[in-house]
VEXPA-410876 format. One record per atom (N, C-alpha, C, O): x, y, z. Coordinates in steps of 0.02 Angstrom, whole numbers, plus 50000, padded with zeros to 5 digits. Each point is the difference from the previous one (the first is absolute). Layout:
XYZ...
This chain:
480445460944977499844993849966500294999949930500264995049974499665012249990500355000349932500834998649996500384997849958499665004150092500874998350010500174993250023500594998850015499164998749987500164992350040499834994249932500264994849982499135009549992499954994349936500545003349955499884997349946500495005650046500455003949941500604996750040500224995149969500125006350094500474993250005499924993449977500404996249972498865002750048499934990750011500134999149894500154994849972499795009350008499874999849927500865000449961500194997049949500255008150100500355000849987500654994950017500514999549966499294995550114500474996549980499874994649987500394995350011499045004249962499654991349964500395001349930500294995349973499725010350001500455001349938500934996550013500334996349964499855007250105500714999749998499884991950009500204997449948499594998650090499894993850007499994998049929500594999849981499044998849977499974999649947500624998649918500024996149952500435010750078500575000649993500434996450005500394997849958499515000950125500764996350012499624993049985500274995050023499395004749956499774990749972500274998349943500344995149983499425011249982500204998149928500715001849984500194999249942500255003550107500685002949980500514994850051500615000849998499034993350053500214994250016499604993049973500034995450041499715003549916499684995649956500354992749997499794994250006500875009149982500784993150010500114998050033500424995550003499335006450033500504998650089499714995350014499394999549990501034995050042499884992250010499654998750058500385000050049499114999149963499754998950081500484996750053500384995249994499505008750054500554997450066499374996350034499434999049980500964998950091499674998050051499525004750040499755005349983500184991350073499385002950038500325007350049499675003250042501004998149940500055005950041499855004949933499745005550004500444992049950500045005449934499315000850004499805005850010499754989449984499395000950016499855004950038499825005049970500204995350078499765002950059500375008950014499715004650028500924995449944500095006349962499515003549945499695005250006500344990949946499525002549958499285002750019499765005349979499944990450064499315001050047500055005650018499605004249981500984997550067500235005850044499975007649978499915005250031500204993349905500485006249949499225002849952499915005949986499564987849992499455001749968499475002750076499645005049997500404992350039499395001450048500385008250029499585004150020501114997949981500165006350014499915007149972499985005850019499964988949902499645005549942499195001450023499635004650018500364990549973498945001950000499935003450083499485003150011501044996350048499855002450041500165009550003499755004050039500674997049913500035006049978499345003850006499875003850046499724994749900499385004150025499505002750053499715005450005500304988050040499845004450069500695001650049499865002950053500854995749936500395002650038500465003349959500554997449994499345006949982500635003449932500684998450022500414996549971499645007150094500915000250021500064993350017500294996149963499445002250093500234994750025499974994249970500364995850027499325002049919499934993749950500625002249931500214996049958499975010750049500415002149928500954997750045500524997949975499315003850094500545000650028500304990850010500594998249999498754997250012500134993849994500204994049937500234994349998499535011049950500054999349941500764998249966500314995349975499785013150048500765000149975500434995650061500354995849971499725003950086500384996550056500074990349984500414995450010498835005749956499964990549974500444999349947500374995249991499585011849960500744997649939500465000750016500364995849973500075009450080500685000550016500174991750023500444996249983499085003350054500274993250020500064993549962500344995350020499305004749922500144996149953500415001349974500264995349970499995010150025500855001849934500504998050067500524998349972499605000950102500374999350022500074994050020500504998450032498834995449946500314994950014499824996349933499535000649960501114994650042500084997349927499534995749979499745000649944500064993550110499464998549979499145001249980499534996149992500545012050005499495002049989499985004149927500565002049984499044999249981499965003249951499385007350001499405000050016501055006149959499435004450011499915003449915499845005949992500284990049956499835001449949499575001649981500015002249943499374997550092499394998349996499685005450047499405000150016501095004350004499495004450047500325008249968500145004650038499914995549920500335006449982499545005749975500265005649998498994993649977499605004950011499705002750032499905006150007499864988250025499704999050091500625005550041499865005250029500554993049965500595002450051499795007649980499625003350035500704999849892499925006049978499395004049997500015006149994499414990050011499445004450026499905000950080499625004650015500644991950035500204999150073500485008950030499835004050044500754996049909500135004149995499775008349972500155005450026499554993749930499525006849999499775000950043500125005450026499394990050009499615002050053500405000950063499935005950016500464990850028500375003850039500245007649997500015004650041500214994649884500445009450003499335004049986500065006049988499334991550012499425004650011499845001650050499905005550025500074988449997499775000950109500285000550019500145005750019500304988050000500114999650038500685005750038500235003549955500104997850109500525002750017500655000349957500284994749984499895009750003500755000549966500414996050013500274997349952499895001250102500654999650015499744989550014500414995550005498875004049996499854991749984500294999249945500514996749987499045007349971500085000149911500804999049980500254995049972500015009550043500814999249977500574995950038500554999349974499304997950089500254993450029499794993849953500434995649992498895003749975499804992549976500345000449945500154994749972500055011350003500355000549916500404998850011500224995549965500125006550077500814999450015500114993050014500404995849982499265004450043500224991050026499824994849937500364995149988499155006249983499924995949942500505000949952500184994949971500055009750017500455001149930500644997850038500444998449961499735000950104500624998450014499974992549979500474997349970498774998550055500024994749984500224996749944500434996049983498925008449986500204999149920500635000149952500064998049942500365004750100500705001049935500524995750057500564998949977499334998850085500454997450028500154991550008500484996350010498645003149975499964990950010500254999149920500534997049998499245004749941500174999049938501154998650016500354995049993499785010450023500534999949988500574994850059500574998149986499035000650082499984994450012500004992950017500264996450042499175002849891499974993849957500434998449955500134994349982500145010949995500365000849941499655000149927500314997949950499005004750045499825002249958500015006149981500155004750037499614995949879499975008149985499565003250063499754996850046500235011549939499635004050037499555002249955499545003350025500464995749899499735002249949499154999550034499765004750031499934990149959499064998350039499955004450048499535003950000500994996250053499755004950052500315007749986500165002650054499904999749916500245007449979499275000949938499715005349989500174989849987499234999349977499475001150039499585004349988500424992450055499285001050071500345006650027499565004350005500964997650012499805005350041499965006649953499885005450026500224994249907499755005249938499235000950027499735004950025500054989449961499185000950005499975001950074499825005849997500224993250048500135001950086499885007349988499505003250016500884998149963500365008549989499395004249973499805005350024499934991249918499475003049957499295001750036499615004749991500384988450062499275000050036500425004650062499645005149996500804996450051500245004750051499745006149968499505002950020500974999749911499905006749987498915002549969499675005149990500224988750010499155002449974499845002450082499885005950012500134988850042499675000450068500215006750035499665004250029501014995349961500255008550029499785003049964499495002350027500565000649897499715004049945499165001850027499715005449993500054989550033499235001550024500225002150081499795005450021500564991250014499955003350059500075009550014499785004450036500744994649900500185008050023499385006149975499855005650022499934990449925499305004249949499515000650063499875005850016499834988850024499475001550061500435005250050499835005950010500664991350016500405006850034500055005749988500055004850039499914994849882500105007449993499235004549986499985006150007499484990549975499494999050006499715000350073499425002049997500784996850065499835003250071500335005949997499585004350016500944998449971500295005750039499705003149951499985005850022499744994249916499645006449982499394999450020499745005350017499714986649990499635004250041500075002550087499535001750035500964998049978500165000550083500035008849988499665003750036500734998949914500105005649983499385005349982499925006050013499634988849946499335004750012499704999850046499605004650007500414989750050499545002750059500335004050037499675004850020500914995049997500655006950020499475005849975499565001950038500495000549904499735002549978499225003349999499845005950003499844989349993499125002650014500095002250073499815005250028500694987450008499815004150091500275006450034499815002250054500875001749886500185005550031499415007449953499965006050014499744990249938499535006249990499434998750032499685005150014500064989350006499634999550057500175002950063499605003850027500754995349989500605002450046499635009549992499545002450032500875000849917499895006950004499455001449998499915004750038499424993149926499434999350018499735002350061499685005350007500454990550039499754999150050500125006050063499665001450050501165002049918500285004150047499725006449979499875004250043500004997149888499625004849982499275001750002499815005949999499764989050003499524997850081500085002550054499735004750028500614992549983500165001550066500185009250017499745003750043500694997749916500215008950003499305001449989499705002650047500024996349905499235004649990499494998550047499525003150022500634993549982499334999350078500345003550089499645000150050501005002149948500415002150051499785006649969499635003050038500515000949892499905006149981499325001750002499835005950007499724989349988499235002349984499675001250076499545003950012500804991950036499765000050065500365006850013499585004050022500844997949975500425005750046499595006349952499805004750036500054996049892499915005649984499375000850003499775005750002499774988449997499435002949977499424997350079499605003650029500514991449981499544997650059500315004550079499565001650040501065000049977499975002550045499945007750011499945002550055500085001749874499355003449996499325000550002499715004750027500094992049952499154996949999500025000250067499615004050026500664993650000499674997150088500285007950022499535001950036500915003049963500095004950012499595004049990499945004250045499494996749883499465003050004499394998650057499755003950042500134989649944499654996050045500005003450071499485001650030501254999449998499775000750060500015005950014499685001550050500685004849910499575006549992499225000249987499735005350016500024991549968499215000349971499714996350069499475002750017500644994050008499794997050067500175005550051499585001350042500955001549958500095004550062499555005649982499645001850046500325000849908499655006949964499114996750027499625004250024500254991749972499284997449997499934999450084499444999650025500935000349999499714999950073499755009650032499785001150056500315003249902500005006250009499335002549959499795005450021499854991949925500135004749939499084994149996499864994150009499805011449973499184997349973499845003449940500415003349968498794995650012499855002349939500324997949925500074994249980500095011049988500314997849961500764998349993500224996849953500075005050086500805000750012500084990550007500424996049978498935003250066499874993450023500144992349942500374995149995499055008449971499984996249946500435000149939500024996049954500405010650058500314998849949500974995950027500534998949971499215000450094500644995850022500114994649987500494996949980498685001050040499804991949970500094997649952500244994349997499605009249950500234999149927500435000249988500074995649958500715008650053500604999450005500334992450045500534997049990499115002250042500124994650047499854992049960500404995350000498875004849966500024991849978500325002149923500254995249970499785010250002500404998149935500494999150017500194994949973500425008450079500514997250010500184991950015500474997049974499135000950066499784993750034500104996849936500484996349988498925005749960499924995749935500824998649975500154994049996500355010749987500425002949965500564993650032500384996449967499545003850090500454995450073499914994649970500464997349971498864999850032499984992350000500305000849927500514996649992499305006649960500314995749927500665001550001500274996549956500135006950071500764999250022500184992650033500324995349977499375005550081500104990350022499934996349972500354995050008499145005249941499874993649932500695001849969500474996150000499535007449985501045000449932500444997950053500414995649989499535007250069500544996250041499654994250012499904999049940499894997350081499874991749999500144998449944500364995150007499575006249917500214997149925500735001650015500334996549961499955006050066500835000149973500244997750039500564998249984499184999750108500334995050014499904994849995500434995750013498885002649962499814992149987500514995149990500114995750043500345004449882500654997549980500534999850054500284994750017499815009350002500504999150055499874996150065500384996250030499115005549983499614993150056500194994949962500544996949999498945002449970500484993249946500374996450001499994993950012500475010549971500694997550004500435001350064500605001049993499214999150051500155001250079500704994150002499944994049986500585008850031500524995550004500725006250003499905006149996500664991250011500655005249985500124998949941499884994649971500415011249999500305003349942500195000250013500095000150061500525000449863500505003350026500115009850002499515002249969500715000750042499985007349990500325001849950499725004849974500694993950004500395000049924499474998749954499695004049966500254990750037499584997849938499185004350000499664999849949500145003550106499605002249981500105007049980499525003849998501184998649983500005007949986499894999849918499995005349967499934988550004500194997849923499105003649976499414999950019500935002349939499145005349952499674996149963500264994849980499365006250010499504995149947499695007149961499605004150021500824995649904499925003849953499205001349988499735005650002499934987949986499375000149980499425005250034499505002749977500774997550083499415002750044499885006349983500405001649956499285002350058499885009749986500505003150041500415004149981499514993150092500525003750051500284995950022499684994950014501035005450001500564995350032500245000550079500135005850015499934990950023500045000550079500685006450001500155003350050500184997249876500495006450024499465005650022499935003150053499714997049885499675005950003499684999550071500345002350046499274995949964499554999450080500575001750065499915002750055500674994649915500585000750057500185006650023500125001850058499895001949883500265006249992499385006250030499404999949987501015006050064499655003250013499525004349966500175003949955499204995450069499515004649932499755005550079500055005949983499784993750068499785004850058500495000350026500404995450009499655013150015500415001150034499874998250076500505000350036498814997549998499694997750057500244993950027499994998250059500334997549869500224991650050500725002249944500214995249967500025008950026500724997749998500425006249972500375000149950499475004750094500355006549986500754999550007500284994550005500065011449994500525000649993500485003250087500605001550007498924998650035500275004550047500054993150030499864994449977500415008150090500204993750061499494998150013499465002649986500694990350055499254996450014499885003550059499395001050003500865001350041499615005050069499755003449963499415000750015500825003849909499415006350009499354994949968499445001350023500604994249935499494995049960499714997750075499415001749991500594996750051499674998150068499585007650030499425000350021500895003249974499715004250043499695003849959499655004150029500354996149903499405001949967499304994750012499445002349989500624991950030499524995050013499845002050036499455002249987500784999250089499865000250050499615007450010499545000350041500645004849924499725006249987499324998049988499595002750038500154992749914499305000849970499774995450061499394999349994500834997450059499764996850029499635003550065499514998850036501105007349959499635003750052499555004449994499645002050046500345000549877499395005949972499224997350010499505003449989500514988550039499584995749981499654999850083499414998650013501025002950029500154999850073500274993850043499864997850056500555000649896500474991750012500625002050056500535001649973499484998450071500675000950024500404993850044499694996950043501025001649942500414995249979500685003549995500155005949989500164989050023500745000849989500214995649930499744994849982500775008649988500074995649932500805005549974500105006049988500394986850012500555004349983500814992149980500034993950012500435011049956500374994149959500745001250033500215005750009500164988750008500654999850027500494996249937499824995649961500815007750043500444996249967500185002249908500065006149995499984992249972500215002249917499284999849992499634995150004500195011749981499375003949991499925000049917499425000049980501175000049967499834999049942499974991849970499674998349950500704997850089499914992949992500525000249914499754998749945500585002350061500515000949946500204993649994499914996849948500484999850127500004993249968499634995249976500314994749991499115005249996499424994849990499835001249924500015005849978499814988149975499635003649951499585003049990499695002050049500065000149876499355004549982499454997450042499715002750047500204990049921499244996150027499965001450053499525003550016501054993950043499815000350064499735006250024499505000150036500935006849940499835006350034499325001449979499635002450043500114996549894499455000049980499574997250030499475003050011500614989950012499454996650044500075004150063499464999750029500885003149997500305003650072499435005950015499635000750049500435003749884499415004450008499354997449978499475002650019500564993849954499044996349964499844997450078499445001850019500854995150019499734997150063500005005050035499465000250029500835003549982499995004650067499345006249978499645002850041500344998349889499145002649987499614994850027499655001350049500354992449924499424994750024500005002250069499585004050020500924993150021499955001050076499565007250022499554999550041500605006749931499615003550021499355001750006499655002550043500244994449879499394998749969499474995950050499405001150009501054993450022499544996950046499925002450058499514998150033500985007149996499785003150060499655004350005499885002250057499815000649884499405004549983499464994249991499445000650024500824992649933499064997450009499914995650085499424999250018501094998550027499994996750061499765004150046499544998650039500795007149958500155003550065499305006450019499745001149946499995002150096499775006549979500335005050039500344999150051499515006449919500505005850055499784998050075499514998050031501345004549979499974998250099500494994350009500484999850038499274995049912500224992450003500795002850000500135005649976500534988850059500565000749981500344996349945499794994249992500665007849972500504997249967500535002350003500125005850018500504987649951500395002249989500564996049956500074993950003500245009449964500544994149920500525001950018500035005450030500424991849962500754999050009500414996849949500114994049994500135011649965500604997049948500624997650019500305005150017500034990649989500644998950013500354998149950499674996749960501125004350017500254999749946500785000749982500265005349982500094988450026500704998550016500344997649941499604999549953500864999250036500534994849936499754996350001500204996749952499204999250085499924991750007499244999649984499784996249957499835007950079499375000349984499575005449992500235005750005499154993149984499475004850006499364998050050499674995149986500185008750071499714996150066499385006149997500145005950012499224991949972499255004350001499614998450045499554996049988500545007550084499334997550041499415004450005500115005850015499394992749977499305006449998499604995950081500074994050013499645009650018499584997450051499035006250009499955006050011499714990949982499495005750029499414996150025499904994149985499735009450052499534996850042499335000849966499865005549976499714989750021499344995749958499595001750045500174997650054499335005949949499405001250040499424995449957500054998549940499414999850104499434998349958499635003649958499574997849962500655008950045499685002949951500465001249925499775000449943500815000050075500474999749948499884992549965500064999549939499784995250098500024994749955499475000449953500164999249941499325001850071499385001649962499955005149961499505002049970501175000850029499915007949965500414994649954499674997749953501014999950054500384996549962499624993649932500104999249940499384996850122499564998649959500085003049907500324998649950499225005750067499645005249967500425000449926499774998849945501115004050078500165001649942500794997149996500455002549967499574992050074500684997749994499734991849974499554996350020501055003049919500024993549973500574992850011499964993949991500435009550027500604997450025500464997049952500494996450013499265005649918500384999449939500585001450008500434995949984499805012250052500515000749993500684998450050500555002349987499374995050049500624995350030499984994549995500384996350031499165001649928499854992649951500845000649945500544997050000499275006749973500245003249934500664999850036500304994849989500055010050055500455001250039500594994750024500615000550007498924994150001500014995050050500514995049933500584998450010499095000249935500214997549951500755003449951500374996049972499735009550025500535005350007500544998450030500514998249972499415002450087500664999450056500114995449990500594999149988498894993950007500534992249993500134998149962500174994149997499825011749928500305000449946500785002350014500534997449982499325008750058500625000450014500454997050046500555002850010499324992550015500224995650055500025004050088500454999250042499045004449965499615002950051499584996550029499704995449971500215006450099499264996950042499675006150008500195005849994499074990650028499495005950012499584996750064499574995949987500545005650074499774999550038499315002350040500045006149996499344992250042499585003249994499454996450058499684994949989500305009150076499674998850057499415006050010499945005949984499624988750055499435007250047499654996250051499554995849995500895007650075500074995650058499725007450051500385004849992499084996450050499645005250018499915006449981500295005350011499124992449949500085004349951500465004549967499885005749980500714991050017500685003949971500234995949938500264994449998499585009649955500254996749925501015000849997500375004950004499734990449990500835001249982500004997149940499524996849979501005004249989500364997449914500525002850002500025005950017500614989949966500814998849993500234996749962499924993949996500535010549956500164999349940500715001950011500285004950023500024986249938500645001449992500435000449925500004994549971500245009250006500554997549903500495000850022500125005250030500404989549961500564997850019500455004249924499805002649948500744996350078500495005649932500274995549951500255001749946499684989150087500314997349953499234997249945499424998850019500745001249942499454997849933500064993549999500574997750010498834997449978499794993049966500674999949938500044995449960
C-alpha cells in the first residue's frame, strides 16, 4: 500500500510538471483531448500497474512525437518517470526496446519535420537521468539478493555440516558405546541363568545399571538425530563435508578413525572374522565372509568407514535377534562399481522378546540416513521368521 501511494504521489508530481512546463500550448481538438485523457489516466494508473501503465505511458508519447499533429511537449516528466520504473521492473530487453525506439523517435521525427533536434536531445538528457537512477536501483537490490542468497548458501552449508556431524556422533556413539552395553547385557543374562545367591544379585545390578547407562545413550542418540529428521530431504554430499568452525568437534574429526574395532587397518575378511569370532565365543554359529577388493582402496574414507560401522551394527544385531543355534549369515560383495551387504538370520519368538528387551533400532535408523547420504539403499525384510537387510553404495558419488 506504501508503494502505490509513493507512485500515485510520484506521478501526480510528474503530471503536474508537464502542466506547468506545457502552460502555452494552445488547446487542440477532441483527439488532442482524448490523448491527453489517455496519457494522465496512464500516469495515475502507474500505481496499481507500475510496468504496464509506465509501459503505456511512454508508447502514448512516442506516438505523439511521431505524429505531427500531436504534441508531446507536455509529457516529458511523466514519460521520464515511466522510464525509471520500467528499467526497475520491468524485463531488460522490454526496458531497452521502449528506449530505443523512443530516442529513435525522438531525433528522427524532429529532423523530419525539419526542425532543430535541440528539445529532443533535451528530453532524452532527462530520459537518460531517470534510466540511469531505475537501473542504479535495480542493480543495488540485485546486488542486495546475491549477498543475501550468499548468506543462506552459507548458514545452509554449516547447517549442512551440522547435521553430518550429528549424524557421525550418533553412528560413533551407537557403535562404541551402546553395542557394548547390550554386549554386557547379554553376558549378564546368560551368566544369570546359571548363577544364585549372591553372584545372582550381583548380576542384576550389573544388569539394570547397564540398562540405565543404555537408555541415556538412546536419549543423546535421539538429540542428534532429531535435526536431521528434520531436515529429512537430499543433500548434497559435498556440501556436507564443509566444517563449521564454531562447533567443539567437526564431522572431520568424528570421520576419522579413533577404534581400531570399526575401522582398523587390516583387511575387511580379517575385520569380519574377528566379528564373527566373538559371535561364536557367545555360541552364535553362522557363516560370515567378504569377496572381491577386501581393502576397498577404490572408495573413499567415509564410505569405508561407514563399511565397517555397519557391518559392527549388523553383528551387533545378530547377537540382540538371534540366540545360539539360530542361523546366520553376511555377505560382503565388492567390485569397481559397487559395494553389495547381504546379512540374513532367523527370529524366533523368543529372540524377539529378548530383542525387545535391549534392541532400539536406533542404529540402522542412523545407518539408514548415511547411505542415502551417500547415494546408497538400505533394504530391509522379515518374511518367516527370516530377517533379511541389503545394502547397496554405488562407486559413483551424489
Amino acid at each position: 500500500m506504501a508503494r502505490r501511494l509513493a507512485l500515485l504521489a510520484m506521478m501526480c508530481c510528474m503530471l503536474a510538471l508537464d502542466v506547468y512546463s506545457g502552460r502555452g500550448l494552445a488547446a487542440g481538438g477532441w483527439p488532442y483531448v482524448v490523448v491527453g485523457v489517455v496519457y494522465a489516466a496512464a500516469c495515475l494508473s502507474v500505481a496499481l500497474r507500475p510496468v504496464a501503465g509506465s509501459v503505456v505511458v511512454i508508447l502514448t508519447a512516442t506516438l505523439c512525437i511521431a505524429v505531427p499533429s500531436f504534441n508531446s511537449s507536455h509529457m516529458v516528466f511523466g514519460v521520464a518517470a515511466a522510464f525509471g520504473i520500467v528499467f526497475l521492473l520491468a524485463p531488460m530487453w522490454v526496458a531497452a526496446g521502449l528506449f530505443v525506439v523512443n530516442a529513435a523517435v525522438n531525433l528522427l521525427a524532429p529532423a523530419l519535420m525539419g526542425i532543430g533536434v535541440g528539445p529532443a536531445v533535451s528530453v532524452l538528457i532527462v530520459q537518460c537521468v531517470s534510466v540511469s537512477v531505475g537501473y542504479g536501483i535495480r542493480r543495488y537490490r540485485a546486488y542486495g539478493e546475491r549477498q543475501r542468497d550468499l548468506l543462506r548458501i552459507r548458514m545452509l552449508s554449516e547447517r549442512n555440516a551440522m547435521l553430518e556431524r550429528d549424524m557421525l556422533a550418533a553412528r560413533r556413539l551407537h557403535d562404541i558405546l551402546t553395542n557394548d552395553l547390550t554386549y554386557v547385557i547379554t553376558i549378564a543374562n546368560t551368566r544369570m541363568l546359571d548363577a544364585d545367591g549372591v553372584e545372582r544379585e550381583t548380576l542384576e545390578r550389573i544388569d539394570g545399571k547397564t540398562r540405565e547407562a543404555l537408555d541415556c545413550a538412546h536419549a543423546v542418540i535421539d538429540q542428534l538425530r532429531m535435526d536431521v529428521s528434520d531436515a529429512h530431504g537430499p543433500t548434497p554430499h559435498d556440501g556436507g563435508r564443509a566444517r563449521n568452525e564454531t562447533r567443539d568437534i567437526g564431522a572431520a574429526e568424528l570421520s576419522e578413525p579413533h577404534e581400531p574395532r570399526t575401522s582398523g587397518s587390516g583387511s575387511l575378511s580379517e575385520f569380519v572374522e574377528a566379528r564373527r569370532s566373538e559371535l561364536a565365543a557367545l555360541g552364535f554359529e553362522g557363516t560370515a565372509g567378504v569377496t572381491g577388493d577386501e581393502t576397498l582402496d577404490r572408495y573413499d574414507s567415509d564410505v569405508r568407514e561407514e563399511v565397517r560401522s555397519l557391518l559392527v551394527e549388523l553383528f551387533a544385531n545378530i547377537r540382540r535377534h538371534c540366540v545360539p543355534g539360530d542361523d546366520y549369515s553376511l555377505l560382503v560383495d565388492i567390485d569397481e562399481r559397487r559395494i553389495r551387504i547381504v546379512q540374513m538370520n532367523t527370529v524366533t519368538l523368543g529372540s524377539r522378546q529378548r530383542e525387545q528387551k535391549i534392541s532400539s533400532g536406533r542404529g540402522l535408523a542412523t545407518h539408514r540416513d548415511i547411505i542415502r547420504r551417500l547415494n546408497g539403499t538400505m533394504r530391509t525384510t522379515l518374511e518367516d521368521n527370516t530377517w533379511t537387510i541389503r545394502i547397496r553404495l554405488p562407486y559413483e558419488r551424489p
